[in-house]
VMD Tcl script that draws the C-alpha trace (Angstrom):
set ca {
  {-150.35 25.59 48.29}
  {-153.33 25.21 46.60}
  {-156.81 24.52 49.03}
  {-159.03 23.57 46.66}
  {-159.24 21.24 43.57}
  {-158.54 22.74 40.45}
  {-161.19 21.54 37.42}
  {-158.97 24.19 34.63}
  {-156.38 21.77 33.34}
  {-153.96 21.24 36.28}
  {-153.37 17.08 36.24}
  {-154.58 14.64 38.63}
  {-152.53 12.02 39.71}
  {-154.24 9.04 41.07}
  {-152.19 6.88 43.96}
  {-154.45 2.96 43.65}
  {-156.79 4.13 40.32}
  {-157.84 0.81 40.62}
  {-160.13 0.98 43.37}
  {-163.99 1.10 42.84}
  {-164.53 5.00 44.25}
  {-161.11 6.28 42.91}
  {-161.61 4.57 39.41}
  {-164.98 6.36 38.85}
  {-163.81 9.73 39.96}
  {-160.54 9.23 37.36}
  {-162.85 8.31 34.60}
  {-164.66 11.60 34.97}
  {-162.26 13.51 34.98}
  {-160.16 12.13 31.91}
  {-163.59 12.12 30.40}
  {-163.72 16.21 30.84}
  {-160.41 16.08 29.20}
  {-158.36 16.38 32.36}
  {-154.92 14.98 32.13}
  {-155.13 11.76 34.61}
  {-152.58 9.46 36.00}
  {-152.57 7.10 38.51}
  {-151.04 4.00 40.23}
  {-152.15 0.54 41.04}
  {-150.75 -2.71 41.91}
  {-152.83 -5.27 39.06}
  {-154.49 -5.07 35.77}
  {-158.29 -5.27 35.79}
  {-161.17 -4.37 33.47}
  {-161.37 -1.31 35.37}
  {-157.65 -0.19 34.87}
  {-157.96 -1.18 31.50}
  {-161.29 1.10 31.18}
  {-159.32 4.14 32.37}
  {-156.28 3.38 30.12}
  {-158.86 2.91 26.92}
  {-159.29 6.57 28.05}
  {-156.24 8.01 28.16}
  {-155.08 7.54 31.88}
  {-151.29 6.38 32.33}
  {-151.28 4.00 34.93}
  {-147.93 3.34 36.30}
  {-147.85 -0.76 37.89}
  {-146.28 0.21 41.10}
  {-146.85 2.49 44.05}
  {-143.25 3.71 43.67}
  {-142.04 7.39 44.28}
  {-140.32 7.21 40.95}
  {-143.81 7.46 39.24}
  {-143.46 10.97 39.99}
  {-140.33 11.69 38.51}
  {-142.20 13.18 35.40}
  {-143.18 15.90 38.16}
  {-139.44 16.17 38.90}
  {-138.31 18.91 36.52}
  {-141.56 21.29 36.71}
  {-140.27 21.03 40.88}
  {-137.23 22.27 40.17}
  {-138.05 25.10 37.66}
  {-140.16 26.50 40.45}
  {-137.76 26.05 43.11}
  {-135.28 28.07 40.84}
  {-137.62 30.71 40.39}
  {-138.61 31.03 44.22}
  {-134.66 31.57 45.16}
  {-134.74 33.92 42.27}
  {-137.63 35.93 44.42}
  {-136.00 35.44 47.70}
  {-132.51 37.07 46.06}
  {-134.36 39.71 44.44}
  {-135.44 42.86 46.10}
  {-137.39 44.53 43.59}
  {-139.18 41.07 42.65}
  {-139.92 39.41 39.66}
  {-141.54 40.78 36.41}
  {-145.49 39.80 35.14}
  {-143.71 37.63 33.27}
  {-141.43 35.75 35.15}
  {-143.92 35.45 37.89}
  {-146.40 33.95 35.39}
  {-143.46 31.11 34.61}
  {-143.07 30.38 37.90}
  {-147.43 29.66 38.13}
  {-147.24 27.59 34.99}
  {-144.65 25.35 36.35}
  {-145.78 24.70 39.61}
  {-148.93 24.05 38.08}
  {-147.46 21.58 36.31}
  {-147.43 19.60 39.75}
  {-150.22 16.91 39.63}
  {-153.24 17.16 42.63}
  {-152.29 14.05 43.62}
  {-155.60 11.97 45.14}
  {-155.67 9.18 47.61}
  {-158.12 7.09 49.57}
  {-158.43 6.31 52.99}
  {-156.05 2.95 52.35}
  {-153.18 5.25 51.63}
  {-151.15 5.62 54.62}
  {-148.68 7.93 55.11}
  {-145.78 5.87 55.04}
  {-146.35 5.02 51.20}
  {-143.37 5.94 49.18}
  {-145.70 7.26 46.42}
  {-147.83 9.42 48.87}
  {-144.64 10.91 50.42}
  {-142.94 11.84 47.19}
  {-145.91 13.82 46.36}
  {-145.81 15.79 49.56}
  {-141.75 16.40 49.14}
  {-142.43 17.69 45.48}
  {-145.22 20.12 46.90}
  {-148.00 18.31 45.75}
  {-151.36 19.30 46.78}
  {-152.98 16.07 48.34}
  {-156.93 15.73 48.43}
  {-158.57 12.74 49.31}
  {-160.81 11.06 47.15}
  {-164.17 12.49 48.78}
  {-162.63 15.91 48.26}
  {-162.80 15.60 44.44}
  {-166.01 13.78 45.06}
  {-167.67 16.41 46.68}
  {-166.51 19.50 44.81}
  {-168.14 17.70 41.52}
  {-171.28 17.21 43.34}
  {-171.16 21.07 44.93}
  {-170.61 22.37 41.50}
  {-173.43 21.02 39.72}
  {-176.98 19.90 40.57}
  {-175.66 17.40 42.90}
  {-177.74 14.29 44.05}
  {-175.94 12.37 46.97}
  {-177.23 9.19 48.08}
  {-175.64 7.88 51.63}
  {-177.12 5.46 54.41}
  {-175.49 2.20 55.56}
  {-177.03 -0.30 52.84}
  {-178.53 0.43 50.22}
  {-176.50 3.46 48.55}
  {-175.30 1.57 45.31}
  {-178.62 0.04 43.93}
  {-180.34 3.63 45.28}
  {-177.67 5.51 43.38}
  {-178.00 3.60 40.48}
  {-181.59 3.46 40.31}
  {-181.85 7.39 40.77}
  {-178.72 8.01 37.77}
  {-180.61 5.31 35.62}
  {-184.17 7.07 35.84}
  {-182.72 10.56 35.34}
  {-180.61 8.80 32.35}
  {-183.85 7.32 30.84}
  {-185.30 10.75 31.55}
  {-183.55 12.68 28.97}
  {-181.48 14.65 31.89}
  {-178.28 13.18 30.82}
  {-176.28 12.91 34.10}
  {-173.14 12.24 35.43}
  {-172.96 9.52 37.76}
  {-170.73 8.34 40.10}
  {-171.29 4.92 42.30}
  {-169.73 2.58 44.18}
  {-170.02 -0.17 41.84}
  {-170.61 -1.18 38.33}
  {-173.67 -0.93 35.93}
  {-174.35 -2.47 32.71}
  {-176.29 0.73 31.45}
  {-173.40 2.32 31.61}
  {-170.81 -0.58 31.36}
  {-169.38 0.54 34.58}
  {-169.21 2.43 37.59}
  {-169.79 6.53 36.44}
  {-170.47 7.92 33.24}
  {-169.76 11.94 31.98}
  {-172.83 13.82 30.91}
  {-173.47 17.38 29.83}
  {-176.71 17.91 31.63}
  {-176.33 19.51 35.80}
  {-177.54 16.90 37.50}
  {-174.74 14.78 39.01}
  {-175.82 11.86 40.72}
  {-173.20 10.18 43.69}
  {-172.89 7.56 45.75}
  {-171.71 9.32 49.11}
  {-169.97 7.05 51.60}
  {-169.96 7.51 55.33}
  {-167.21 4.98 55.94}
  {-164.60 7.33 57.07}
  {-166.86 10.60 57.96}
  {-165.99 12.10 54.36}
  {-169.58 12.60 54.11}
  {-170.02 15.88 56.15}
  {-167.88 17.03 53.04}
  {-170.93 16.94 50.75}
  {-173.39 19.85 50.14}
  {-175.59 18.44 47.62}
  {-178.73 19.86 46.15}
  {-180.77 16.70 47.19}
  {-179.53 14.11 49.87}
  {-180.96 10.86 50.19}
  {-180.34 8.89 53.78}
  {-181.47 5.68 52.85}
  {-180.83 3.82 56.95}
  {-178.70 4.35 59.79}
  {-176.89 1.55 61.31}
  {-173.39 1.36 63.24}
  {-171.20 -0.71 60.81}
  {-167.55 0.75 60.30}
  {-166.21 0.29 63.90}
  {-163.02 1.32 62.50}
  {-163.78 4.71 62.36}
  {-166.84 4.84 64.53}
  {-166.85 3.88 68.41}
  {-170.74 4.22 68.43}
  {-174.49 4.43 66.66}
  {-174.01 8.34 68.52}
  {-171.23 9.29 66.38}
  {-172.12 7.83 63.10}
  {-175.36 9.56 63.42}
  {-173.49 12.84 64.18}
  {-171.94 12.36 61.00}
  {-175.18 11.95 59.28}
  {-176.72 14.80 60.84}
  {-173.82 16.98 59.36}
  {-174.63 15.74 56.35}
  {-178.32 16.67 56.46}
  {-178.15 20.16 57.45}
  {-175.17 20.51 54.40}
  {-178.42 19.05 51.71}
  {-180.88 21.88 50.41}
  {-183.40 18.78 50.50}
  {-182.83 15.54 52.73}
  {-184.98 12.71 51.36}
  {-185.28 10.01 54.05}
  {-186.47 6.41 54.99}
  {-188.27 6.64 58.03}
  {-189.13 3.10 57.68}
  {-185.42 3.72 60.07}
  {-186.41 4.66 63.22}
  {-182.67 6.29 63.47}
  {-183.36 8.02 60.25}
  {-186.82 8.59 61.66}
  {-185.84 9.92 65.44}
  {-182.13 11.30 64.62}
  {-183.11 13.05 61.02}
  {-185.63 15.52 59.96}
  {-186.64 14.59 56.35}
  {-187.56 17.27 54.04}
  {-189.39 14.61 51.91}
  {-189.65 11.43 53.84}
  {-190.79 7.97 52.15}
  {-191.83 4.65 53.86}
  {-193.32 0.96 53.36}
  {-195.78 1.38 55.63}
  {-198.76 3.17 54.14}
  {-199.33 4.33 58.24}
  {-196.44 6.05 58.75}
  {-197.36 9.36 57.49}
  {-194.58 9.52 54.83}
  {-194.44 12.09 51.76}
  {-193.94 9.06 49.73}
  {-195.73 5.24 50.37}
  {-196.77 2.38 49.10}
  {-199.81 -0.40 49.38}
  {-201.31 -3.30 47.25}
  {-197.52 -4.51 47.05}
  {-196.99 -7.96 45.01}
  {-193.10 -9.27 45.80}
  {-192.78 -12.10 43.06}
  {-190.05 -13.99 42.04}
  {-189.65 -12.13 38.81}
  {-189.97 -8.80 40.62}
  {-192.35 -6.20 42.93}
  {-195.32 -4.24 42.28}
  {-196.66 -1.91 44.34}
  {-199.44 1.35 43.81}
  {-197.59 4.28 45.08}
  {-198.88 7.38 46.76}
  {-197.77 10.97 46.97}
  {-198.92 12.93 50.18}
  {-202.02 11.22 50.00}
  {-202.71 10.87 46.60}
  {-202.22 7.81 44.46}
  {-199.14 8.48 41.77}
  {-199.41 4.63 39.80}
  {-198.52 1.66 39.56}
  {-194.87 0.50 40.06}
  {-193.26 -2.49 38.25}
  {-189.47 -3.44 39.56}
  {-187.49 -6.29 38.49}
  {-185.11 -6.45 41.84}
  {-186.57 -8.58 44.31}
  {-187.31 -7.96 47.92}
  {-188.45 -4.85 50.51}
  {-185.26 -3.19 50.51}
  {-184.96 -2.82 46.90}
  {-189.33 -1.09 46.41}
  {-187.58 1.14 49.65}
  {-184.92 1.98 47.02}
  {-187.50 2.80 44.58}
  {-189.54 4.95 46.39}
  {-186.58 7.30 46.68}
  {-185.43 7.11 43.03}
  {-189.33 8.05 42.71}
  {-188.92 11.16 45.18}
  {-186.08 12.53 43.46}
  {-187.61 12.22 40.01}
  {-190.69 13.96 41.26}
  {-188.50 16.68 43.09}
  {-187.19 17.25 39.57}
  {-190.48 17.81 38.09}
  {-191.05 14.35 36.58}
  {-194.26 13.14 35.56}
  {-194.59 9.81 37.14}
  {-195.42 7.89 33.90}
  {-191.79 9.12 32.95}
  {-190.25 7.81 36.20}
  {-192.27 4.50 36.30}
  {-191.39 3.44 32.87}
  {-187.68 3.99 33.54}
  {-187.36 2.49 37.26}
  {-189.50 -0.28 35.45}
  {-186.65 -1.34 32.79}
  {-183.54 -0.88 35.27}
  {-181.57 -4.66 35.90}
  {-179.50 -3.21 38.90}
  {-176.08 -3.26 39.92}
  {-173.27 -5.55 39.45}
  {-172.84 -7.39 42.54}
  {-176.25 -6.82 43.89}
  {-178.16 -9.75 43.31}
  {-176.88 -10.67 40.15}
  {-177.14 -13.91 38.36}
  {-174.01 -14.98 37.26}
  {-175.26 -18.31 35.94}
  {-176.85 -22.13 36.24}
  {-175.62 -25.35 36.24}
  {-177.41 -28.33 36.95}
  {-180.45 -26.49 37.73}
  {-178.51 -24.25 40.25}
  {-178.77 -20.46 40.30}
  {-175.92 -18.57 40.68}
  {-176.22 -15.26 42.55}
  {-173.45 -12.50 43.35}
  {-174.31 -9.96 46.14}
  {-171.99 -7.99 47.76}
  {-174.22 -8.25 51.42}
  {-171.27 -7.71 54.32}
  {-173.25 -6.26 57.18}
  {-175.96 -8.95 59.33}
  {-179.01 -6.55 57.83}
  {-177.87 -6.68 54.08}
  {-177.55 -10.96 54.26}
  {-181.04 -10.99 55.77}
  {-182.63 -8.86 53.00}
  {-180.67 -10.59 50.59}
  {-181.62 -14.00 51.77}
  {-185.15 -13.19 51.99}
  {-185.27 -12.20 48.56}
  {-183.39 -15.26 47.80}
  {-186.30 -17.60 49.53}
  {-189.03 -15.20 47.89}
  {-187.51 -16.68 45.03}
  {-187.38 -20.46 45.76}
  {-190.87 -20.32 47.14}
  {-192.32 -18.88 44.05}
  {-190.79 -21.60 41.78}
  {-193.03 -24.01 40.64}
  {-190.47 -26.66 41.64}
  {-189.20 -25.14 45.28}
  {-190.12 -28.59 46.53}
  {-186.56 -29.70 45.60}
  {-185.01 -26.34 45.47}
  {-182.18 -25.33 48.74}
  {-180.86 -22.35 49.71}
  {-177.65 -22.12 49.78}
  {-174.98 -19.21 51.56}
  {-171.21 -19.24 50.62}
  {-169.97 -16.13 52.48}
  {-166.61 -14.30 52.84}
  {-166.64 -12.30 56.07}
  {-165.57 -8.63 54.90}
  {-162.45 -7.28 57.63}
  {-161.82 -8.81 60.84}
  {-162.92 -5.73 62.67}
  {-166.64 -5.93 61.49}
  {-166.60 -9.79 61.92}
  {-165.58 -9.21 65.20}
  {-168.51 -6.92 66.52}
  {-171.23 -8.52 65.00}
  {-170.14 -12.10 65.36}
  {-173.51 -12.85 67.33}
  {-175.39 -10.90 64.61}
  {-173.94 -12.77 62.15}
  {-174.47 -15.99 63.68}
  {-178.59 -15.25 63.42}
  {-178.66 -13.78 59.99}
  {-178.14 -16.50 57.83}
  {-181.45 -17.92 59.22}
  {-183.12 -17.99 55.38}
  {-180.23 -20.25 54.41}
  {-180.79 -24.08 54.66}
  {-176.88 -24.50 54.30}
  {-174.05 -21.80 55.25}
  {-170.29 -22.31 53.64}
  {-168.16 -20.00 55.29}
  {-164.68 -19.26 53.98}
  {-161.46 -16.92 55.07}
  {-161.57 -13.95 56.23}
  {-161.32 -10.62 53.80}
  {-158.98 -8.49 55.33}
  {-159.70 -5.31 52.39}
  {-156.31 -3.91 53.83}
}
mol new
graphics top color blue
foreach p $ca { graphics top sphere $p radius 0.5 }
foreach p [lrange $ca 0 end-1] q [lrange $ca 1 end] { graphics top cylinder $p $q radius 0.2 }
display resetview
């Protein structure tokens, strides 16, 4: 049974390719000219992304979608009798028949959503299937290459994107894989031919020890996925895994978990008193954007223009600025491309007006993510000349019933930015 993934040629068979992480990791791989299938329940722009190049997406999660598989399964089943029966064994060339149908078996990938009992899942385990799950082929692209991973509890997707963007702009020509979708690269990962590979490395379901990246980034520490995690304790166990498996941790220490539980290679931080490898002072936060002078252990680097709005997102920046100067680029270089990025889908993103009503799309689910949000939100309305008649207003979809459930009381107190709160059903995301 094969143990680890196979990059040579062997396919990939994808049970819900839809899905934000298992979409991205499909795309690069059909994009290295892997053969790639997968499964999914609905048509979306993603699906249709990965069928535009050349992943077959079968519109079920049936066990018959592996009936393609069937005949390779049986050739090698023939030819393993024919070993058991034979005393004196099989010749070179038999025996390389017998490898070139079996691997003719896809590595079949699945998420953490994919229980066992899914006809799909166990069809691939009766046909011999090797099984990985998703942060498996995650993490042996970003262990073969120059691998950046960027993990913390908020934060990771605009961080991720910020540091793939700047390399992009760069001339480094990554690949990038993140956790949601960018216009620079009209979605959510994009093939390059340089080493770098930036990722978005999730700590949802303790995948993340997996990782052994060239340069980690821990962005915060917070307890959030009570599903998997019982306490702060263990999802800072998790972390810590994670930071003696980086060659270089980059960390916020603006955290005191990160701060206290971590020891930062390179550590970066708001507070120009902190002591941090990487700070800022003379910050502006506008309504257009932030600008703030950065300084390098004690020395000042420039000036840095943003267009996202708020603390959390200049936090972001200082680590995209780290990793850039890690890499050996000038800072001219990095603050010209962190200066021109327009962020993630999702993540503060105007969808429209109407009436002299903003629309913005953020993807906040945890109490700390709607307060920064928000507060960028009123940076906003107070910096408009006409925030006299301007509201704020909140329309939020609780994200699972187990993290409602928690932080119900935190919840309650976050919205405190808003001047009306709309709350609707809750998502169950199972």
């Amino acid at each position: 049974m094969l143990t680890s993934v196979d990059f040579s040629g062997r396919p990939f068979h994808f049970i819900g390719v839809g899905g934000i992480g298992m979409s991205a990791l499909a795309y690069v791989l059909a994009k290295r000219n892997l053969p790639v299938s997968g499964s999914d329940l609905r048509l979306s722009h993603i699906t249709q992304r990965l069928q535009e190049n050349g992943v077959h997406i079968f519109w079920s999660q049936d066990a018959s979608n592996l009936q393609c598989f069937q005949a390779a399964s049986s050739q090698t089943q023939d030819a393993i009798a024919m070993v058991s029966s034979n005393s004196i064994g099989l010749d070179s060339r038999t025996q390389r028949t017998v490898q070139s149908t079996a691997n003719l078996l896809p590595q079949v990938v699945c998420s953490t959503a994919i229980q066992s009992n899914n006809s799909e899942y166990q069809a691939a385990h009766e046909l011999g299937c090797p099984i990985f799950h998703r942060s498996d082929i995650l993490a042996a692209l970003i262990n073969e290459g120059q691998g950046v991973a960027v993990a913390g509890t908020h934060g990771k997707t605009t961080t991720s994107s910020l540091v793939g963007y700047l390399l992009l702009q760069a001339g480094l020509d990554p690949t990038i894989i993140v956790g949601g979708e960018v216009n620079a690269w009209q979605g959510n990962a994009r093939v390059g031919q340089g080493s770098c590979v930036v990722a978005e490395a999730d700590e949802s379901d303790g995948s993340l020890v997996k990782f052994s990246p060239a340069m980690g980034i821990v962005t915060n520490i917070e307890l959030d996925h009570i599903d998997h995690y019982n306490s702060l304790d263990e999802v800072v166990e998790t972390f810590q895994t994670f930071a003696g498996n980086c060659q270089t941790l980059i960390g916020c220490i603006d955290c005191p978990t990160v701060r206290e539980r971590l020891n930062p290679d390179i550590s970066y931080s708001l507070d120009a008193s902190a002591g941090a490898t990487y700070t800022v002072d003379c910050v502006s936060y506008r309504a257009d954007g932030t600008t703030a002078r950065v300084w390098e252990r004690g020395a000042i680097l420039g000036r840095l223009n943003l267009r996202l709005l708020g603390q959390h997102n200049l936090s972001n920046a200082l680590a995209a600025v780290a990793v850039g100067r890690l890499l050996g680029l000038d800072f001219l270089t990095i603050s010209r491309a962190i200066a021109t990025f327009e962020g993630a889908r999702r993540r503060m993103e105007r969808r429209g007006e109407f009436n002299s009503i903003l629309f913005v799309d953020d993807y906040a689910h945890h109490p700390s993510e709607i307060r920064a949000t928000l507060a960028a939100a009123r940076l906003q309305i107070q910096e408009s000349v006409v925030s006299a008649r301007k509201r704020l207003i909140a329309v939020f979809q609780p994200h699972r019933y187990s993290r409602t459930k928690a932080f119900l009381a935190d919840f309650a107190e976050s919205f405190a930015d808003a001047d009306l709160v709309v709350i609707s059903d809750i998502y169950s995301a199972g």
